[in-house]
N, C-alpha and C positions, 0 to 999 in steps of 0.2 A: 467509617468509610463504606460509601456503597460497593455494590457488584462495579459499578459504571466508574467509580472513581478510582478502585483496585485496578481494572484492567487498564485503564490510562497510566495510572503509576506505573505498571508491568513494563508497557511498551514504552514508556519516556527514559526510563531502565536502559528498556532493552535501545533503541534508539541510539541511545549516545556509544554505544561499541563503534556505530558504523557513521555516525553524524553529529558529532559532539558541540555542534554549533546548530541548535537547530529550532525553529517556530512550535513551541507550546500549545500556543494558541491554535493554531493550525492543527497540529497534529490530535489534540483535543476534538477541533469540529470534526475532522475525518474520521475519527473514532465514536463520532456522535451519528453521524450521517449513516452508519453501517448498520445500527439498530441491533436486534438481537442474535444479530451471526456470530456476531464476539465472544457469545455465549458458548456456543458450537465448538467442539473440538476440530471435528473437520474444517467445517465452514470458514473457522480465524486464519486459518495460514494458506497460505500460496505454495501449490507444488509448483516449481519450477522445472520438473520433469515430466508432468504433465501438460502435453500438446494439448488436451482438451481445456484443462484450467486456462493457461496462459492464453488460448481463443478466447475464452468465454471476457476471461479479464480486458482485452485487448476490447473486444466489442458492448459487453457492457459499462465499462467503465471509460475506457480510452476514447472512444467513439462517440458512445453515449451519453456520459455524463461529462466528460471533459469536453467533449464538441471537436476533437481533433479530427482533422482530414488530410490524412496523413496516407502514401504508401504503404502496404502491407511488411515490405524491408523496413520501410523505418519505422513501422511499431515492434515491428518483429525486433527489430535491434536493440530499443528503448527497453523493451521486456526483459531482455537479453542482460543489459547493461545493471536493469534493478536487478536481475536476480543475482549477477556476481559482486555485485558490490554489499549483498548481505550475505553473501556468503556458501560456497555449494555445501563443505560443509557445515553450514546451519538447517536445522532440520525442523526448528520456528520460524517460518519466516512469516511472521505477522500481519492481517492483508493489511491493518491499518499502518502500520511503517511501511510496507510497500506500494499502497496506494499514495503515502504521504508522498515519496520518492519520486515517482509518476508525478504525481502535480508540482513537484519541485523542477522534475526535469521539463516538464511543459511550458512552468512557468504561468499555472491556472491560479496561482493561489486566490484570485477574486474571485473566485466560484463559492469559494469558504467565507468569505468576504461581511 
């Protein structure tokens, strides 16, 4: 098993705590698409007590790569909403399951397409 296939294993793991129904496939290319951040201790998880993180997230990825044009509330909510549904106390929150989450909630999954 490679680095790339461990860390997919990790999070299809960790995943099913908070989404026990959930696209493989999917969660695969989004952990594909992130490249070697995965690697990064810092880099892989999402502070969700971090205003700065949660901007950066919200505009590079929300914005950006998802194409949403959205109110600032209602990214700010969406954010909101990934971050407690993995949990405050979780202290991995993994960006590729939280990204996955985001495009669940969007509703982008053609993007991974």
């Amino acid at each position: 098993m490679n680095k790339l296939q461990e860390k997919i294993a990790l999070y299809k793991e960790k995943i099913k705590e908070i989404e026990p129904k959930f696209d493989e496939t999917l969660l695969e290319k989004i952990t594909k698409s992130l490249g070697p951040s995965i690697y990064k201790k810092d880099a892989e998880t999402v502070s969700c007590s971090s205003p700065d993180e949660l901007e950066r997230v919200k505009k590079n990825f929300i914005i950006k790569k998802l194409g949403i044009d959205a109110s600032d509330d209602e990214l700010d909510k969406a954010l909101k909403e990934v971050c407690e549904k993995m949990g405050s106390s979780n202290r991995n929150k993994y960006r590729a399951i939280f990204y996955y989450l985001l495009v669940k909630k969007f509703k982008k999954e053609n993007l991974y397409s």
